[in-house]
N, C-alpha and C positions, 0 to 999 in steps of 0.2 A: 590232489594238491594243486596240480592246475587249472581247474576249474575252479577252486577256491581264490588264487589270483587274481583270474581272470573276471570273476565279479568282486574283487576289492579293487579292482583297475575303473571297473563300470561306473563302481560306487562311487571312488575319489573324482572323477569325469563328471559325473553328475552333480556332485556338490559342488565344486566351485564354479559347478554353470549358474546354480539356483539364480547367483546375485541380477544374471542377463535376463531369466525366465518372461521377466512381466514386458520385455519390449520388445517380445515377438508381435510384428504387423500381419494385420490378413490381409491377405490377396486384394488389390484394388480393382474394381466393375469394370473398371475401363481405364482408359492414358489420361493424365490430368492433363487440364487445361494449359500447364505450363510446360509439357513436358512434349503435349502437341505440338505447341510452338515451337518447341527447341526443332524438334521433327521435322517442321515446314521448310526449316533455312537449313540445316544441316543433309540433311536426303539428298541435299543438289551441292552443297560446298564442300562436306567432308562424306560424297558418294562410301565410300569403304567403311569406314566405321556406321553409317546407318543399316549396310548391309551387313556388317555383324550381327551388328545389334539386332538386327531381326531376324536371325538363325539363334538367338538366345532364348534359353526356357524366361530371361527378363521381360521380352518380348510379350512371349504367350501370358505373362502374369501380370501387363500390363504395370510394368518398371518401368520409366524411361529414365533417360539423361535426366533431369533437374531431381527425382527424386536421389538419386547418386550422388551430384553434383550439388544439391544445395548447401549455402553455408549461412551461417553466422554473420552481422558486419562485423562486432566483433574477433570474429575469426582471423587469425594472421596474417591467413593465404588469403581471405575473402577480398572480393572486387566485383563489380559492377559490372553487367554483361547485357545489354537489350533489356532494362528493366528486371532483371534479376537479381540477387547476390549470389553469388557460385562462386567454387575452387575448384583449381585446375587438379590437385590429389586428392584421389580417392581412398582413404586408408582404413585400414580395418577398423578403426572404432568407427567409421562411418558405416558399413557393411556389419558392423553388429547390429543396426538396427532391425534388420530380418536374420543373420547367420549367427545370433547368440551362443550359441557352443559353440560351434567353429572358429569365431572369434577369441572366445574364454579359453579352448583348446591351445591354437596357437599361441596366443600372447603366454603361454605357460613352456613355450616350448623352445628348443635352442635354437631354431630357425629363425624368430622374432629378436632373437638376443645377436644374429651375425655383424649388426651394427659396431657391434662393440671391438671388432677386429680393429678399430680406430688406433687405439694407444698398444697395440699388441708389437711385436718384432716385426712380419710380416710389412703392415704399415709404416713401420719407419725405413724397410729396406726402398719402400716407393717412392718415399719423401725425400731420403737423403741419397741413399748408394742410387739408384735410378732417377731420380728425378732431381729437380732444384724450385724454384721458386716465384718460374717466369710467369706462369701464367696467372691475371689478375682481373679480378670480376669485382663489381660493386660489393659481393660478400667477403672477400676475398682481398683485401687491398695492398695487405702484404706480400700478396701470394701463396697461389697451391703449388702442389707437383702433381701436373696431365699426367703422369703414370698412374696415381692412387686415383684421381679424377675417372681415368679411363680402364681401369684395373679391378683395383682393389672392390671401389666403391660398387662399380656395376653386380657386381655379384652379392658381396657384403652390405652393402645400402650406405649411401648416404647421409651425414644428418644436413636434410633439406633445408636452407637459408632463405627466409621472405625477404625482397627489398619493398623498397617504396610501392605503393601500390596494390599488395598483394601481388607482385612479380616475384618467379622463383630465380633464384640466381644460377643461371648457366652450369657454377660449379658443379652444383649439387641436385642439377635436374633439365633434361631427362635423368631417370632414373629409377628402377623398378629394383631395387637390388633387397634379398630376402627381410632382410634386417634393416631397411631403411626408419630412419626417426622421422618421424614426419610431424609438420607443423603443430599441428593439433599434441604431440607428445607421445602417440603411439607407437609403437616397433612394428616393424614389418610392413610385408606388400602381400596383400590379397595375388596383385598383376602378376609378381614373378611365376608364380606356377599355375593360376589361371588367367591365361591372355583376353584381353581386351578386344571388342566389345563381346565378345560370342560366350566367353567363359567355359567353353566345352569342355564334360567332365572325360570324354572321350579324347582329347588332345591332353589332356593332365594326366593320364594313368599312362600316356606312353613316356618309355624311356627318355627319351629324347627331350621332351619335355625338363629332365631334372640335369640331361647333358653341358646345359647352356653353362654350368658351375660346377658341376660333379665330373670334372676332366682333369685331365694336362698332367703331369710332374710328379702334384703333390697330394693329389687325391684324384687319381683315375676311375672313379666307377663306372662312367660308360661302358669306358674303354674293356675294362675287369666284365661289365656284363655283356657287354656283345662275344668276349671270348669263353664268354662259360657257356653251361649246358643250356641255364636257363635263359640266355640271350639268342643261342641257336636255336632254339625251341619255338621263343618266342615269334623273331624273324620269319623262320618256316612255317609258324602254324598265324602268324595275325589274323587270315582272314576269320579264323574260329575263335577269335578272344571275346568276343562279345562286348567291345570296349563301351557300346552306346549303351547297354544296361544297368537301369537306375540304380538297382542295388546290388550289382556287379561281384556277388559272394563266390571265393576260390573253392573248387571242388563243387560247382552248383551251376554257376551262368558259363565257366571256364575253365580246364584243368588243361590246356595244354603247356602254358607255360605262365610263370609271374612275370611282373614288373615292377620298377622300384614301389610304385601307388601298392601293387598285391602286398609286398613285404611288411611295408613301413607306416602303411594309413589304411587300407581299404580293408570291408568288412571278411569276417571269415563266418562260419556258421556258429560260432562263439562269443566273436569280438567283434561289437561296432565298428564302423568309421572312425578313425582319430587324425585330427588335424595335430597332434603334436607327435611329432616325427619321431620323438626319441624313447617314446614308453614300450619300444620293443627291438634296443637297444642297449644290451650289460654294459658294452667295451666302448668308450671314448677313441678311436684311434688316432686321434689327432696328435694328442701331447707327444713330448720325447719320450715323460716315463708312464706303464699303465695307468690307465685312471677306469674309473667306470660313469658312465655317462651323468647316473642321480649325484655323483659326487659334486659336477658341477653346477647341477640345477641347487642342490644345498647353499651353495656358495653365496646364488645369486637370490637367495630369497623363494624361488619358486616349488608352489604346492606338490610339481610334480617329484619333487626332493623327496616323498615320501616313499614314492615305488622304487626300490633297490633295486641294482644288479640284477638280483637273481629272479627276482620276481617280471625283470624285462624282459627275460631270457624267456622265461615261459611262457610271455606272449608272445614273442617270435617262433619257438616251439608250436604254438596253436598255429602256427601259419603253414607251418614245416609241413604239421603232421597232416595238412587239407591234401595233401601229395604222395607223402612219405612216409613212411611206417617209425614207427619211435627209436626202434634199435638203429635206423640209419643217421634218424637224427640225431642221436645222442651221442655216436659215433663222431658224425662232424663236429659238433662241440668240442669232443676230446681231440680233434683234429688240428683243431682253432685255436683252440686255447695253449696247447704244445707251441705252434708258432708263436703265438703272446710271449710264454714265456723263454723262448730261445731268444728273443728281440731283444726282451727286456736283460736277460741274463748276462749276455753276452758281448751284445753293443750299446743297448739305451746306460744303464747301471755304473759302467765302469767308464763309457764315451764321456757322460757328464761332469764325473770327477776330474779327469783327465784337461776336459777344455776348460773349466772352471780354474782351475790351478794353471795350465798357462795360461790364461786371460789374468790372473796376479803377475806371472812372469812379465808377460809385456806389458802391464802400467806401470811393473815397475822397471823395467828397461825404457820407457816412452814416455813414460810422463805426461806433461801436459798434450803432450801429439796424441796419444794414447786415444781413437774412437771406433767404437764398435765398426764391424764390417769392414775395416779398410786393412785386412790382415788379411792373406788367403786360408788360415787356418780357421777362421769366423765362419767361412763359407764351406771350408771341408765338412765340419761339425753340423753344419744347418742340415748341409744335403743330407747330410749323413740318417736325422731324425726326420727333416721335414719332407724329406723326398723319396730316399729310399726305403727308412724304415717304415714309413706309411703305406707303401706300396706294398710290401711284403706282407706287415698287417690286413693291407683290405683287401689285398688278391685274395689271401687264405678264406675273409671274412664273406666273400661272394663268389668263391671257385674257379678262381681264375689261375693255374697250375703257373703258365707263361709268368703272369705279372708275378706271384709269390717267388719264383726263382729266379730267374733270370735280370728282368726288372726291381726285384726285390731281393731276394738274401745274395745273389750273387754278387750283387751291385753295393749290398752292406759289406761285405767282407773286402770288396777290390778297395774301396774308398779306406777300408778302416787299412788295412795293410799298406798299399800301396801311397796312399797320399797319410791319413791323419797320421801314424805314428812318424812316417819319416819327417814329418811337419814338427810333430811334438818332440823331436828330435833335436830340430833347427833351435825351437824356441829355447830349449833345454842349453843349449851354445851361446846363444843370445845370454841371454840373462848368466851366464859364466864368466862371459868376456866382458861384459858390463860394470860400468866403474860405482856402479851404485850397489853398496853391499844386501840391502834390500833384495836385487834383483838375484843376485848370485845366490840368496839364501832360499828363495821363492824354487829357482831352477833345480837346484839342490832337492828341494823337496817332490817337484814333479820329475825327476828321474828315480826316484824312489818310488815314488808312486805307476810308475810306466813298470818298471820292474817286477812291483808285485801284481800286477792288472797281466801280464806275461808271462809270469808262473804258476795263473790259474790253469783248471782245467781246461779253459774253451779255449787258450790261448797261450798253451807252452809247445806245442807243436811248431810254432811260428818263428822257436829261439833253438830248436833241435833239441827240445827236452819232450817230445810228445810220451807217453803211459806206453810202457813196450806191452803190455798185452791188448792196450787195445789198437796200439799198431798190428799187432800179429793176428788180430781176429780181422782185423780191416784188410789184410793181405789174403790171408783166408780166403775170404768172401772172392777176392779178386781171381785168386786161386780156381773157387770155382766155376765160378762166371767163363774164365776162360777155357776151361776145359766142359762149359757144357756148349760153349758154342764155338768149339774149333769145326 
């Protein structure tokens, strides 16, 4: 069955390359004439970037600058350089012109689509609750907020603003961020995970590479794989990863340990290279409630909406089992998925209803005052899904024991207990003593609702109604415990 997958995966990869097939270039004899040029003035003004450049396989294949960088006059960004027309971004529809799947890959993929964090919650907490309005660039004349400027967008991308000239506007560049919209109307950056000018496939397959965004709060995966096994492994064994090898196959060039490139792109003895990051990924971890990753590719139009779930899962499987024998993998699954659904059960499910219903209680105690985030209970609820439950999720989802418990379900349970219900508590008072019958009807119905979300199973212990036998089997245990290690 998995091998069946796994060339319906090949197949769907290969057909919506067809469309790029015919504008593969061959290899140029030599550096063209323009690109010498560039060579001549750049080797001595921008020393670093020419010494890139010439550690790149671009180099050997006689690539230069102009062939990268030429543009269109018509072109947005286009401008005039020493007798040239060039642009300052390089974006993948430019680099399709020799990387035609790669290109096709990505643009199919949720990496290319991170621009879009634009109009999401995230974005307005940078605009509004964090930031204001001061800072103003010819794009810009209203003003941004330096927080989503310096934040959001670096990671998420930009959508890049031309002024006069073919000048990029400050705002919105520099700027490498995965999902940037760029002039030309493409998604994404080639830069953000292979650096300029060298493009090393050897610097992109290390971790640290995907660290630059895959951190902090609300999606720790560094952090999650430096503490796992496969992070210690890695660490202790790099000198034997074989990261410089072309075709760098798990269980072949390297078994000491993966990295994110092993898991999520680079080839197995089964499975090509894929530049779309998510075709061997079931679980979205992102949302508050499960989702599965083709869910969202569905949504957005994209072909890769066709590979489910489960059919993701068994490409990550093929990666698994380059290492691991099938019963251990299968095992983790069920491991994984247990976590899923306690998140989902117990906090994501019932937490939703709950903030939803007092977020009615306070418009209708606040009225026109009434705006998102300026409630502490706005931020309980966020952390609640956008931080902790994440955590807890991708610890399980990369073996990281620490972040899943501690950093995660520990930290779901202190927040739901200790801050959101005594929170949902207040609001419940709020809207009682409020002269607006509205409000008092609204609070009425989320204390109804707290009540029955409390006399669930996951959550009647917490009011002194816990199940007396599964208190007495939980004493038990205790029981024993302590009597095998008096």
């Amino acid at each position: 069955m998995i091998k069946k997958l796994v060339v319906l995966l090949v197949f769907l990869l290969a057909t919506v390359a067809v469309a790029y097939a015919e504008m593969k270039l061959e290899i140029p004899k030599e550096l063209s004439k323009e690109s010498q040029a560039c060579v001549a003035c750049h080797s001595t003004t921008t020393t670093g970037i020419y010494q890139q450049w010439g550690k790149s396989k671009h180099f050997r294949a006689n690539v230069g600058c102009y062939e990268c960088h030429v543009a269109n006059k018509e072109d947005k960004d286009a401008f005039e350089h020493n007798g040239a027309t060039i642009a300052i971004i390089v974006s993948p529809k430019d680099c399709s012109k020799c990387h035609s799947k790669e290109f096709d890959e990505f643009e199919n993929s949720h990496h290319s689509k991170a621009g879009r964090i634009m109009g999401s919650m995230d974005n307005i907490i940078a605009d509004v609750a964090e930031g204001n309005s001061a800072m103003k660039t010819e794009g810009f004349p209203m003003g941004v907020s330096a927080a989503a400027v310096n934040g959001c967008w670096q990671c998420h991308g930009s959508v890049v603003k031309v002024n006069k000239g073919g000048k990029l506007d400050p705002a919105t560049w520099p700027n490498t961020g995965i999902g940037r919209v760029n002039p030309d109307g493409s998604e994404g950056s080639c830069s953000a995970c292979h650096q300029r000018h060298e493009f090393s496939a050897a610097q992109s397959r290390q971790p640290e590479n995907c660290g630059k965004c895959h951190m902090g709060p609300d999606h720790p995966q560094i952090e999650i794989y430096t503490e796992s096994k496969h992070g210690i492994n890695y660490y202790a064994n790099k000198d034997k990863m074989n990261l410089d090898s072309n075709k760098w196959i798990v269980g072949e060039d390297y078994s000491a340990a993966p990295t994110c490139a092993t898991c999520h792109m680079s080839a197995t003895k089964d499975m090509p290279v894929t530049h779309n990051v998510g075709l061997r990924i079931k679980w979205n971890n992102r949302p508050a409630q499960l989702k599965q990753a083709h869910e969202t590719d569905l949504s957005w139009g994209l072909a890769s909406g066709k590979i489910t779930g489960d059919m993701r899962m068994a490409n990550m499987k093929q990666v698994c089992v380059s290492c691991h024998n099938v019963n251990f993998t299968n095992s983790f699954y069920i491991q994984y998925e247990a976590q899923l659904q306690l998140y989902s059960e117990k906090w994501a499910k019932p937490g939703e209803k709950l903030f939803n219903k007092a977020t009615e209680v306070l418009k209708a105690v606040q009225g026109k005052e009434y705006a998102l985030f300026s409630n502490k209970i706005d931020y309980t609820w966020f952390e609640e899904w956008h931080h902790q439950g994440r955590r807890a999720r991708h610890g399980a989802s990369m073996q990281a024991p620490d972040y899943t418990q501690w950093h995660g379900n520990y930290e779901l349970a202190n927040n739901w207990y200790g801050s959101f219900v005594p929170e949902l508590k207040e609001v419940i008072e709020m809207g009682k003593k409020s002269p607006n019958p509205e409000a008092h009807k609204k609070a009425e119905e989320l204390e109804k609702l707290l009540h029955e979300v409390q006399a669930t199973d996951n959550h009647r212990w917490s009011v002194g109604n816990e199940d007396a036998a599964v208190k007495a089997e939980r004493e038990q245990r205790k029981a024993d415990f302590d009597k095998r290690y008096k």
